[in-house]
MARBA-3410 file (N, C-alpha, C, O; in Angstrom, 1 decimal):
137
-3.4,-88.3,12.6,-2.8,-87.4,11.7,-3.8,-86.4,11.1,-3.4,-85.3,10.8 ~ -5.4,-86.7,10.9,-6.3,-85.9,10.8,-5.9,-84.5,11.4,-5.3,-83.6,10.8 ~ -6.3,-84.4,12.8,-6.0,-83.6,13.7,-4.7,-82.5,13.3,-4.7,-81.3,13.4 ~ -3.7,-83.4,12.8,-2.3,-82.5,12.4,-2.9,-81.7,10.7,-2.5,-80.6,10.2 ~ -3.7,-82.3,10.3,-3.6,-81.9,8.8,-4.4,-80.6,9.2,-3.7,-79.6,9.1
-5.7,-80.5,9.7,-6.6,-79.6,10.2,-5.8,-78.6,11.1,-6.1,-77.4,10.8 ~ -5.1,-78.7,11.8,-4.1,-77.4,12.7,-3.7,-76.7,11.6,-4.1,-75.5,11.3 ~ -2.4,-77.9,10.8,-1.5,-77.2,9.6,-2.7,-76.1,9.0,-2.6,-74.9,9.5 ~ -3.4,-76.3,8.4,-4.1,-75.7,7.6,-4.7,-74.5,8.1,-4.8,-73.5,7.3 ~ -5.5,-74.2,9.8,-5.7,-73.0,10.2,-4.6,-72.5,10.6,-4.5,-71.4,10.0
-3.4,-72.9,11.4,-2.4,-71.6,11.2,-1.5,-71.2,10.2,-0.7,-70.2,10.3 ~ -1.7,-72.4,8.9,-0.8,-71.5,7.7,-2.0,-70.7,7.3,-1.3,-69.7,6.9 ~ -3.1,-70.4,7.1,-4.2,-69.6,7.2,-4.1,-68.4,7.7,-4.4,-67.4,7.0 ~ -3.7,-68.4,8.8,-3.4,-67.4,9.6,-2.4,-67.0,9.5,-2.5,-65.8,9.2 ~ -1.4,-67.4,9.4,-0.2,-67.0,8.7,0.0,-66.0,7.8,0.4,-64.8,7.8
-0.7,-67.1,6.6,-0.9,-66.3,5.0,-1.6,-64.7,5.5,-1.1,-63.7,5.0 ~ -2.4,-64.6,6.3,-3.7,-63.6,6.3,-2.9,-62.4,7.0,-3.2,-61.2,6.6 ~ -1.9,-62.4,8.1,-0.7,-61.6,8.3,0.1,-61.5,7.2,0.1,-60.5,6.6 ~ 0.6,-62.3,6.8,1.6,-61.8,5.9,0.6,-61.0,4.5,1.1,-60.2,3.8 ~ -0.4,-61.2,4.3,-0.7,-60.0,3.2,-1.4,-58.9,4.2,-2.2,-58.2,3.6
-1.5,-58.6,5.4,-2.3,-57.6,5.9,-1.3,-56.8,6.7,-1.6,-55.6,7.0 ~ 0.1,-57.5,7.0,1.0,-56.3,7.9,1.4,-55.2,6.7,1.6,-54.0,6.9 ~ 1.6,-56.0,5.3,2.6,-55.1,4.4,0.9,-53.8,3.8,0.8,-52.9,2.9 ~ 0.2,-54.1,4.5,-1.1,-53.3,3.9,-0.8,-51.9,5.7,-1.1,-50.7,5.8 ~ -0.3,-52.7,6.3,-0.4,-52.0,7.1,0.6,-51.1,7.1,0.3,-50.2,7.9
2.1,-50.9,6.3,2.8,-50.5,6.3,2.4,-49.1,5.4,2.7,-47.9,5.7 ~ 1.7,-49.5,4.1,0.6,-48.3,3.4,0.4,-48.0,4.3,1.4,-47.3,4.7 ~ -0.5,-48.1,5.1,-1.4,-46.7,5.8,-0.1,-46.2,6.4,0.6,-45.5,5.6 ~ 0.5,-46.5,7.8,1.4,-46.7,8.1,2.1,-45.0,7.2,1.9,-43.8,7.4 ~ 2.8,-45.5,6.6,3.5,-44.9,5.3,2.7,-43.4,5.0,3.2,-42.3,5.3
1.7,-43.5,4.6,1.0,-42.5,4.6,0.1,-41.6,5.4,-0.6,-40.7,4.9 ~ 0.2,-42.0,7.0,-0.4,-40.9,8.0,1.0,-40.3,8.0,2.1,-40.7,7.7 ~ 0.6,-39.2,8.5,1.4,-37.8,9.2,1.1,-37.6,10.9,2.0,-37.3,11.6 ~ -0.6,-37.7,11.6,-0.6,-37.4,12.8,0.1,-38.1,13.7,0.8,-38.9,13.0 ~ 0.3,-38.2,14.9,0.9,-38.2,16.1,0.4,-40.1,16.8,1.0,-41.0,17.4
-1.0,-39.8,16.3,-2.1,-40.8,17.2,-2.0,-41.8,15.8,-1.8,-42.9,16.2 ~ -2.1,-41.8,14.9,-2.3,-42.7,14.1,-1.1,-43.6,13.8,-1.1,-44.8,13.4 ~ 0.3,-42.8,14.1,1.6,-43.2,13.5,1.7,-43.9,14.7,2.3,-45.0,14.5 ~ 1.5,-43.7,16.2,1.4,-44.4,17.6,0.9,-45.7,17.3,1.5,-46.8,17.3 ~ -0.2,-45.4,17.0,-1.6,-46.9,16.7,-1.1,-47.9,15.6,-1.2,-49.1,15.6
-0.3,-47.1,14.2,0.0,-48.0,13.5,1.0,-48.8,14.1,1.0,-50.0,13.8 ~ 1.9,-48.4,15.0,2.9,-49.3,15.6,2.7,-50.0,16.6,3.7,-50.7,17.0 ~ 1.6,-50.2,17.3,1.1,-51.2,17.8,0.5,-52.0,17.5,0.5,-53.0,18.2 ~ -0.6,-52.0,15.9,-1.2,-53.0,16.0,-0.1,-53.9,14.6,-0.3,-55.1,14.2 ~ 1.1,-53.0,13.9,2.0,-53.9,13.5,3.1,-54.9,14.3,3.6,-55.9,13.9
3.3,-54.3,15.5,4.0,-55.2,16.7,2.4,-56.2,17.0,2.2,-57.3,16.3 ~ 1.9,-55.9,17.6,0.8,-56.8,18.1,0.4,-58.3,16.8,0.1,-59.4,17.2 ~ 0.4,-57.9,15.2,0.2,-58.6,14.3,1.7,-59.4,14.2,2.0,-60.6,14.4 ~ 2.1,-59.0,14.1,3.8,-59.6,14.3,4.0,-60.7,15.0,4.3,-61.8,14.6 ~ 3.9,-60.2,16.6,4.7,-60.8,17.2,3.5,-61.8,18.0,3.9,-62.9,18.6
2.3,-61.6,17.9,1.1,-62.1,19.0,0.5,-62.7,17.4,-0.6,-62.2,17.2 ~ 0.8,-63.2,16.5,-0.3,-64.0,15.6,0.7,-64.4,14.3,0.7,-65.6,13.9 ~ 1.6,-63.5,13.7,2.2,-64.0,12.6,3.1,-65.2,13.2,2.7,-66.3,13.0 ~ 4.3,-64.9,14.0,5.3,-65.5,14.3,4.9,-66.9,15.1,5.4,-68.0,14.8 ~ 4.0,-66.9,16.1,3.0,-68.3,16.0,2.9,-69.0,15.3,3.5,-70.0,15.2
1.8,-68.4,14.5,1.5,-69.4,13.9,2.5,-69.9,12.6,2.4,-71.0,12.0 ~ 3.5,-68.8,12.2,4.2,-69.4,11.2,5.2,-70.5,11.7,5.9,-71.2,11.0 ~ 5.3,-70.5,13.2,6.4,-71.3,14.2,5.3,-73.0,14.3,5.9,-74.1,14.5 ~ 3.8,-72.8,14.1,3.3,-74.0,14.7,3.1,-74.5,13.1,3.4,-75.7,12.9 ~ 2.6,-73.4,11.8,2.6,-74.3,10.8,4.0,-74.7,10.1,3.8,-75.2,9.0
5.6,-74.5,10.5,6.1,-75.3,9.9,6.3,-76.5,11.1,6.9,-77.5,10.6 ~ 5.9,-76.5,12.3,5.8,-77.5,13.2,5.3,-78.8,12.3,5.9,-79.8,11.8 ~ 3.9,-78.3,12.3,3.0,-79.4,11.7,3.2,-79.6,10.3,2.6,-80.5,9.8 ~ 4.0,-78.9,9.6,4.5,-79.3,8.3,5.2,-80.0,8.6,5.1,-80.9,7.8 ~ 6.5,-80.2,9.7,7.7,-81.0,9.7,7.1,-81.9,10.1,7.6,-82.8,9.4
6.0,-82.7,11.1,5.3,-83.7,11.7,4.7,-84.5,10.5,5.0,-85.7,10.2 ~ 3.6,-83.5,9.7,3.2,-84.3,8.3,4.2,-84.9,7.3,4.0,-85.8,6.5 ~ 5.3,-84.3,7.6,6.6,-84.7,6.4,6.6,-85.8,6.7,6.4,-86.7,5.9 ~ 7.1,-86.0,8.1,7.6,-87.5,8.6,6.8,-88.0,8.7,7.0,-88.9,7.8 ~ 5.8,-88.3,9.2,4.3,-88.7,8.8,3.8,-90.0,8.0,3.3,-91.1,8.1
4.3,-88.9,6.9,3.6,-89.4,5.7,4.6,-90.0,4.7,4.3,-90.8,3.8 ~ 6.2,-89.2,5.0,7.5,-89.5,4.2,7.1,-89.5,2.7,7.5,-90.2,1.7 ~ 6.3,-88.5,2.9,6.5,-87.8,1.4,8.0,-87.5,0.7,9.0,-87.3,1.5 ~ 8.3,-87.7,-1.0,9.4,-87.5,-1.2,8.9,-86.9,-2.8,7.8,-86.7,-3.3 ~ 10.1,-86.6,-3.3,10.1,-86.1,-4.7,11.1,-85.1,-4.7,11.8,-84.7,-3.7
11.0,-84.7,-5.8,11.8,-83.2,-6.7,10.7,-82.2,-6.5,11.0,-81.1,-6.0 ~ 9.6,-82.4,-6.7,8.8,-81.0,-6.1,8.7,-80.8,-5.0,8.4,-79.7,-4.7 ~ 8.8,-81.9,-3.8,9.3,-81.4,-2.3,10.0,-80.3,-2.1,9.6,-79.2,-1.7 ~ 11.4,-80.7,-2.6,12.5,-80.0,-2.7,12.2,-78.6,-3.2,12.4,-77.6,-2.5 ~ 11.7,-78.5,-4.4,10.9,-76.9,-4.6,9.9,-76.2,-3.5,9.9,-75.1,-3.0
9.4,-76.8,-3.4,8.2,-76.4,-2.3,9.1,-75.9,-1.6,9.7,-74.8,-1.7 ~ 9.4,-76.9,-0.5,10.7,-76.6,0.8,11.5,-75.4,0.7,12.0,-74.8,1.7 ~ 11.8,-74.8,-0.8,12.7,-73.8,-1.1,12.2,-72.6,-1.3,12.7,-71.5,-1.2 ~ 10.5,-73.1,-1.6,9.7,-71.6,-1.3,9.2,-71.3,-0.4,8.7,-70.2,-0.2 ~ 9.2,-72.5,0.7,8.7,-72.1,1.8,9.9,-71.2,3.2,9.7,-70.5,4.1
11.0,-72.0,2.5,12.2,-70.9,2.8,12.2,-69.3,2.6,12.2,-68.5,3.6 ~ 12.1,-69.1,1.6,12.0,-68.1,1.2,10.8,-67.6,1.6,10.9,-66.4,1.5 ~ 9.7,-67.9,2.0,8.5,-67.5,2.5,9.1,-67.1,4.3,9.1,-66.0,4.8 ~ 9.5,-67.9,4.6,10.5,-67.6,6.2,10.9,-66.4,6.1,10.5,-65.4,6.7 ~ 11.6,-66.4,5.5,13.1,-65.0,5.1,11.8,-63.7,4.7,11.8,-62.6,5.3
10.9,-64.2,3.9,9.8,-62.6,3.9,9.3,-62.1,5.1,9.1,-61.0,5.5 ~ 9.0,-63.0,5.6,8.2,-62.8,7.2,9.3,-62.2,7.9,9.1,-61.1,8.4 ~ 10.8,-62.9,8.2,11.5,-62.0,9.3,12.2,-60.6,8.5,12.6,-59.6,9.2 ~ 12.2,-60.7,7.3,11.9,-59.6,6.5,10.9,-58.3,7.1,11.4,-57.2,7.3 ~ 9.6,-58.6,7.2,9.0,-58.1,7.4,8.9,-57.7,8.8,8.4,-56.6,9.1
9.6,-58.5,9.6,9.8,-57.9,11.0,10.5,-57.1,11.4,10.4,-56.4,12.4 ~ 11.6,-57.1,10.5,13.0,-56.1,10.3,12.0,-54.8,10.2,11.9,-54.0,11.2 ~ 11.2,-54.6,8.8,10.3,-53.6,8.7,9.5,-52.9,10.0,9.4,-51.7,10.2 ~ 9.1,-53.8,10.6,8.4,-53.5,11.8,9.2,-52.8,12.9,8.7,-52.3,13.9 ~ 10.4,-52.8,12.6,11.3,-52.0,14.2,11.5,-51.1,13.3,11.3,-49.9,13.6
11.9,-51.3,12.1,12.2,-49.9,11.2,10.9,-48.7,11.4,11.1,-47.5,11.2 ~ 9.5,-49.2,11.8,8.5,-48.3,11.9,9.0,-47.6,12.8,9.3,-46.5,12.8 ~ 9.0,-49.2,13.9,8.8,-48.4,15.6,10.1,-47.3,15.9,10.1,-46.6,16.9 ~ 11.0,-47.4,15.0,12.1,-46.3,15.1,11.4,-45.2,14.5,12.0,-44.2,14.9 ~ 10.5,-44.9,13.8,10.3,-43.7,13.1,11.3,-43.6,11.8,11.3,-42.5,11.3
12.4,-44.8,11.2,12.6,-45.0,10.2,12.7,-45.3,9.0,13.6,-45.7,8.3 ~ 11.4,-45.0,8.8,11.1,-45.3,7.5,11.1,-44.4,6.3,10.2,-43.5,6.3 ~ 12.0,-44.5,5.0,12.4,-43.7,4.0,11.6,-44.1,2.8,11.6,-43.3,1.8 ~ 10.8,-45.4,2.7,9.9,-45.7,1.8,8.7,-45.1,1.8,8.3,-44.6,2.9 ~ 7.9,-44.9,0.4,6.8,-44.7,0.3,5.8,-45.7,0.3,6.1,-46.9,0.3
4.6,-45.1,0.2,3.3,-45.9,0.3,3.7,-47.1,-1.0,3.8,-48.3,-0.7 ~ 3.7,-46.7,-2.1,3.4,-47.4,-3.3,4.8,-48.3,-3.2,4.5,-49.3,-3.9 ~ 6.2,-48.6,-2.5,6.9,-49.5,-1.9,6.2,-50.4,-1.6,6.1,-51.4,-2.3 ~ 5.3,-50.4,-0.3,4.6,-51.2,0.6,3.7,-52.1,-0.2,3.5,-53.3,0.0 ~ 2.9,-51.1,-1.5,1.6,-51.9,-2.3,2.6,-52.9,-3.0,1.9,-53.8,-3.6
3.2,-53.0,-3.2,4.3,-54.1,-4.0,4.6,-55.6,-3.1,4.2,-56.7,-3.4 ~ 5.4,-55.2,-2.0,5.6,-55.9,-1.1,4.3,-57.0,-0.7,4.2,-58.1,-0.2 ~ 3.5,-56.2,-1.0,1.8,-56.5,-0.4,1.6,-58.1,-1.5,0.8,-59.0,-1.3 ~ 2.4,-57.8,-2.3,2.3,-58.9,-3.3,2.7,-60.0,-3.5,2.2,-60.9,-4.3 ~ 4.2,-60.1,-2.5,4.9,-60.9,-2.7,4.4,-62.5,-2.2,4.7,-63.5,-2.8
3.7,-62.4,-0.8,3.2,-63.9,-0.6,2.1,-64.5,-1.4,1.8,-65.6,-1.3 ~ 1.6,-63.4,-2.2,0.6,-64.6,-3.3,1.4,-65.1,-4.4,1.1,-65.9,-5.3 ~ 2.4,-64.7,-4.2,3.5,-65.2,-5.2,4.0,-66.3,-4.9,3.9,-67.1,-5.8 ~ 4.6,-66.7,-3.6,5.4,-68.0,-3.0,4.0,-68.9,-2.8,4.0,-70.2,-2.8 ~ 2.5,-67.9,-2.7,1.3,-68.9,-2.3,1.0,-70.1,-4.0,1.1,-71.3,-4.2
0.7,-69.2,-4.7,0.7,-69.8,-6.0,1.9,-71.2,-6.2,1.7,-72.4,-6.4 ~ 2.9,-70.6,-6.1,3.8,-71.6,-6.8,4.2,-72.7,-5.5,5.1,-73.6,-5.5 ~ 3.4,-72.3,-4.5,3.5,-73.7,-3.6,2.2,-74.5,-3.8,2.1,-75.7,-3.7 ~ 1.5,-73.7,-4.0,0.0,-74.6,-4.6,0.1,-75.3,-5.8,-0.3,-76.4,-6.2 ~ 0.9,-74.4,-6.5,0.8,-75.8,-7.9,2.0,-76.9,-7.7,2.1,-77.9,-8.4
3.0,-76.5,-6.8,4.1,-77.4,-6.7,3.4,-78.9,-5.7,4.0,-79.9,-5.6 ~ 2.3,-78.5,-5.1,1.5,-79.6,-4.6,0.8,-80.3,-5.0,0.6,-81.5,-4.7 ~ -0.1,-79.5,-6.3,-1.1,-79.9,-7.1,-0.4,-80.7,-7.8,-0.5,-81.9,-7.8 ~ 0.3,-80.0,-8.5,0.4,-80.5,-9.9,1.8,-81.8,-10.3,2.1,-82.6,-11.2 ~ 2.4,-81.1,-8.6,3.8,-82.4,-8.9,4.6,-82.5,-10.2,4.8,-83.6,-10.7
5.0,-81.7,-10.5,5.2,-81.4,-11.9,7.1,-82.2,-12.0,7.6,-82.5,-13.1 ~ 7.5,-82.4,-10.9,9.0,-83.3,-11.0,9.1,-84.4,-9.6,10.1,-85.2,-9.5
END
């Protein structure tokens, strides 16, 4: 189970580190005008996307469902956790939605949209850390 705990932890890592760096990418993104840059932005958000986010968020709820059973953890802050990690799901294919919205050249948001968005997973990160730490129900 070692082994499982150490995976979980580099690809929710990796995970986490896409999900605050594609909505950074949607800033720039957002704010070029040339030809070659708005190209490049849509490759290396497809490339982050689909070659590293969706992995690893596919292997760390793997090894989260493995450690559940595992260890048959239970509580009332499970149940919280589990509800933000849902919602943590729904941001990410959220964010993928965003990603075809580029590659269409559809995008009606500005920059300062994107710096917001950029915020949202330290939000679900926090309150799944203390819902772990602190076991509060």
């Amino acid at each position: 189970m070692l082994w499982a705990k150490a995976f979980h932890i580099v690809f929710m890592v990796a995970w986490f580190a896409g999900l605050f760096y594609l909505p950074r990418l949607f800033v720039y993104h957002a704010q070029a005008s040339d030809t070659v840059s708005l190209e490049r932005f849509k490759v290396m958000e497809r490339k982050l996307y689909r070659g590293i986010m969706t992995p690893c968020m596919v292997l760390t709820l793997a090894l989260g469902l493995w450690l559940w059973l595992g260890y048959g953890v239970t509580g009332a802050w499970l149940h919280a956790k589990l509800a933000f990690v849902l919602l943590l799901v729904g941001h990410h294919f959220w964010l993928g939605h965003l990603v075809k919205v580029f590659a269409r050249d559809a995008n009606a948001k500005s920059h300062v949209f994107y710096r917001w968005i950029n915020e949202i997973p330290l939000l679900y990160l926090i309150a799944i850390v203390i819902l772990v730490v602190v076991k509060p129900f």
